[in-house]
N, C-alpha and C positions, 0 to 999 in steps of 0.2 A: 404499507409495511413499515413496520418502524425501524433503525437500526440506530445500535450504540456504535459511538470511537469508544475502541478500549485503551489502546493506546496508538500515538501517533510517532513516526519519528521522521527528519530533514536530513539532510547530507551537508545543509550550510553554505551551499554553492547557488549563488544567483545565475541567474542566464536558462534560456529557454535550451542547450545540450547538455549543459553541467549541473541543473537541478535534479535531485533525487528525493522522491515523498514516496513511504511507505506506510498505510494503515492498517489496521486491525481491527479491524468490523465484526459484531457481535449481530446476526440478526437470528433466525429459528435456527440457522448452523451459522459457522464461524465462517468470515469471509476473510481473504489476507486480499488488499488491492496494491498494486503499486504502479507509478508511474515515471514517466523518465521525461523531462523536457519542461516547460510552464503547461498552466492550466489550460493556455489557449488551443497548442499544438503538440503537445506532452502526447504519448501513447501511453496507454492504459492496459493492466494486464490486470486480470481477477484469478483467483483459485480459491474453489469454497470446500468447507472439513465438516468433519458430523464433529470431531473437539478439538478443544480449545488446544489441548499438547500438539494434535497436529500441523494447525493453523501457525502456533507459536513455533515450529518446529520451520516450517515455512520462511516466517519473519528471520529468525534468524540465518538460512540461510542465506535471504534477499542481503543481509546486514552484513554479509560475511563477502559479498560478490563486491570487485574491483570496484570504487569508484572515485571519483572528485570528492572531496574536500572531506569531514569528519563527523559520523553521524550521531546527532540528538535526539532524544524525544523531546517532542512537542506535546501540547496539553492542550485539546480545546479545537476550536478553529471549525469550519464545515468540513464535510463527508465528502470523498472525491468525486468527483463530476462523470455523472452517471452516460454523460452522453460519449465518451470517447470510447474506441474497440477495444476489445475484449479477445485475450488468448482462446478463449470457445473452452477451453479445457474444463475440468471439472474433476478433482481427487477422490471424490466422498462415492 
């Protein structure tokens, strides 16, 4: 399966509690992933949309939730690591 970043954004806080990655995965539906902690031992939550306003509707409210330090997009970089859990949920 192929997937785009559409876009990506960091919170600018290093450390395995206080990092925050959010993306925006394009694959046959819109995927929003985010995750909270480093790549290593980071939990991982997915929620997939049939479009993009809802996906994006998503992101922003992830962007809007309490956190550590000030958040950027990012440009570029690999896809989240497919192997951590997963909320099981599903919107679409």
């Amino acid at each position: 399966m192929v997937e785009e970043i559409v876009r990506r954004w960091w919170n600018g806080a290093w450390g395995r509690l206080a990092r925050r990655d959010v993306w925006l995965v394009r694959q046959t539906t819109w995927q929003v992933v985010a995750r909270a902690g480093d790549t290593e031992t980071g939990k991982v939550l997915r929620w997939t949309y049939d479009s993009p306003g809802e996906a994006e509707a998503m992101v922003d409210r992830l962007l809007r939730a309490e956190s550590t330090g000030r958040w950027r997009e990012q440009h570029g970089g690999p896809p989240p690591d497919r192997s951590g859990p997963t909320d099981g949920g599903s919107s679409s």
